[in-house]
N, C-alpha and C positions, 0 to 999 in steps of 0.2 A: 413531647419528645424529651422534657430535661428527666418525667419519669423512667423511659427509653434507657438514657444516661445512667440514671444515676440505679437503675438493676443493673445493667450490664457494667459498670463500673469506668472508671477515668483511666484505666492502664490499657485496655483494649486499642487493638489496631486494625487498620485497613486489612482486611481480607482473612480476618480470624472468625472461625464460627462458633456462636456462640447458641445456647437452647431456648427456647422462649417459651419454656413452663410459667416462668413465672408470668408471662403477662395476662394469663387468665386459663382458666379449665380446657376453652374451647383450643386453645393453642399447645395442648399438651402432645409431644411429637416432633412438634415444628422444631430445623434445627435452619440459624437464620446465619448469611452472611453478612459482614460489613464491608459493604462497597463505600461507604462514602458519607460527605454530610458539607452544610452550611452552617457558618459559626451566624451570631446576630446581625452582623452588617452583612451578613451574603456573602463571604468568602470562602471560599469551596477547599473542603480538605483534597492533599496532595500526597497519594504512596510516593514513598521514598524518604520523605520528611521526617525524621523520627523525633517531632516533637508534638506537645501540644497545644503550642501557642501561636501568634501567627509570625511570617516570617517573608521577607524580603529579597525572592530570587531574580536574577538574570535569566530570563528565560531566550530562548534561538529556538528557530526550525525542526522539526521533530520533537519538543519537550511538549507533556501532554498540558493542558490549559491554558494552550497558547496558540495564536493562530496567522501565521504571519501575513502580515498588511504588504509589505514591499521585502522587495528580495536584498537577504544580508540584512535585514534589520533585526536587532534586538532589545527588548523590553524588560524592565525589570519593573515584578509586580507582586503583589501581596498574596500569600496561601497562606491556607490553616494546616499544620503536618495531621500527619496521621494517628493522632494518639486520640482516643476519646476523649475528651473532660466536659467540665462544664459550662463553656461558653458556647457549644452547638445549640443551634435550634432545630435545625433536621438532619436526621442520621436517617441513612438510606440504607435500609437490609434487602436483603436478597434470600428469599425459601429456596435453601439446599434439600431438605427436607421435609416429606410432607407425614403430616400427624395421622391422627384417626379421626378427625372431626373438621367440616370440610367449612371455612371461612366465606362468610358472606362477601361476595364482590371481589373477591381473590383468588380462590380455587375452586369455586362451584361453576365459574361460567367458564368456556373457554374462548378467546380471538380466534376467528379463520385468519390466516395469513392475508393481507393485502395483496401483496404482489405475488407473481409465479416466478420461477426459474427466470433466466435472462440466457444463460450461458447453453448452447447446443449439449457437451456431456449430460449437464446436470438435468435437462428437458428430459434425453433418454433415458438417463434412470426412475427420474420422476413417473415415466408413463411406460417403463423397459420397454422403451424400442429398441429395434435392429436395427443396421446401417441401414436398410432399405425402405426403412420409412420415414417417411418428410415430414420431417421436425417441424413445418409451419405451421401442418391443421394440428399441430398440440399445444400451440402459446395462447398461456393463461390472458384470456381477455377479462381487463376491468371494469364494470359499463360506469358508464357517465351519469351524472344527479340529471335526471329528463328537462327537456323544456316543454310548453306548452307549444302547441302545435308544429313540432321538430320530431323526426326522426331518431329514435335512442341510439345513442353513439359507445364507444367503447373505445379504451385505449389498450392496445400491446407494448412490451418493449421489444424493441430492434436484437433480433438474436446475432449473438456475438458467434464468433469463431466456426460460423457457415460455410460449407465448402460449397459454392458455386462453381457452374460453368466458367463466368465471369473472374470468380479469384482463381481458379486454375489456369485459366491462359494470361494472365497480369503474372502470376509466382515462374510460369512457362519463357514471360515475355524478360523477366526481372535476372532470369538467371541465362538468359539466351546474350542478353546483353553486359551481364559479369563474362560469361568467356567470352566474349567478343572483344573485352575489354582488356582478360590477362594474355590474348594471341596478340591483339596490336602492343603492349606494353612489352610481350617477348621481341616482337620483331624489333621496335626500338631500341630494347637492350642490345640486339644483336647488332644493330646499324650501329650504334653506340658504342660499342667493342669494337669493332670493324674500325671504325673510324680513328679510334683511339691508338688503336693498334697502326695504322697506316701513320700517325702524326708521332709513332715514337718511332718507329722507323727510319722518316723521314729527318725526325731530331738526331738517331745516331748517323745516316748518313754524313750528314751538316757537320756532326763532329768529328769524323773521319776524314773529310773532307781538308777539314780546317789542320787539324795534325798534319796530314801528310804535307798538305802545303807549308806550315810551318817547319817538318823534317827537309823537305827540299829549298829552304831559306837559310837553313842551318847549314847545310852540306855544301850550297855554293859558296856562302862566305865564307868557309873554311879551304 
């Protein structure tokens, strides 16, 4: 890797593509990104960092390389910034592009994907179904390593954002019981007025009341 280094040079940063002719014949084409890297004691370069030494952040919730333990807590810990030099051991690239000449163990073989879909949209497009076909006989099952004298098993994931019978009369039942809820909170406002109104009434009688009596205390003692 310090070979790595020291072609692509100590000025280089997180996320610049650089060509990897020089790393031999068979790589001529290849153009490769820099996503990343570990300095000698294992500390992991950090975008944003624009240095290339290591350095001492506070890191909180949402910053990436961090992972919070308890809630509100914050850690302040060591990163390598983003500038290449020469104290990396591993620099992690990334083929944006591919060459004429096809890399042992890199681009000759291809991964099937692991998992299927999860999400109902992405199923449909996955197998373009229409509304009218059930999305369950199409989830990707992944079978299980066999046992000896056991039945081969298989696992699915649980399909997300499924419209059921069942979630139609809950979302039916959810929203039966919001207006159920803003008719009774009308009629209290209304009894609420009502009443409000009946107790200032009653206050300006009280003070009508109380003048006149006062006007007729004034006039006899005079």
């Amino acid at each position: 890797s310090s070979g790595i280094n020291a072609e692509y040079g100590y000025d280089k940063r997180m996320g610049q593509e650089v060509p990897a002719d020089r790393l031999g014949d068979e790589w001529k084409g290849y153009i490769l990104r820099i996503s990343g890297g570990n300095d000698l004691q294992g500390f992991c370069m950090m975008q944003g960092v624009l240095s290339n030494t290591r350095v001492r952040l506070l890191f909180k919730k949402g910053m990436p390389n961090y992972r919070e333990r308890r809630a509100g807590v914050r850690k302040r810990k060591s990163v390598r910034g983003c500038i290449v030099d020469s104290q990396l051991s591993v620099l992690d690239l990334v083929v944006m592009k591919k060459g004429e000449n096809e890399i042992p163990g890199l681009t000759d073989t291809t991964q099937p994907r692991r998992l299927g879909p999860k999400r109902v949209g992405k199923i449909r497009k996955l197998f373009n179904l229409s509304k009218e076909d059930d999305v369950r006989q199409y989830v990707v099952h992944r079978p299980l390593p066999e046992k000896e004298g056991k039945k081969p098993r298989s696992k699915a994931p649980k399909i997300q954002r499924l419209v059921t019978p069942a979630r139609i009369q809950r979302k039916r039942k959810v929203l039966a019981l919001k207006k159920q809820r803003s008719e009774k909170n009308k009629v209290q406002a209304a009894e609420y007025a009502k009443l409000i109104a009946q107790r200032q009434r009653e206050k300006r009688q009280a003070l009508l009341s109380r003048r006149r009596s006062s006007n007729r205390t004034s006039t006899s003692s005079a």
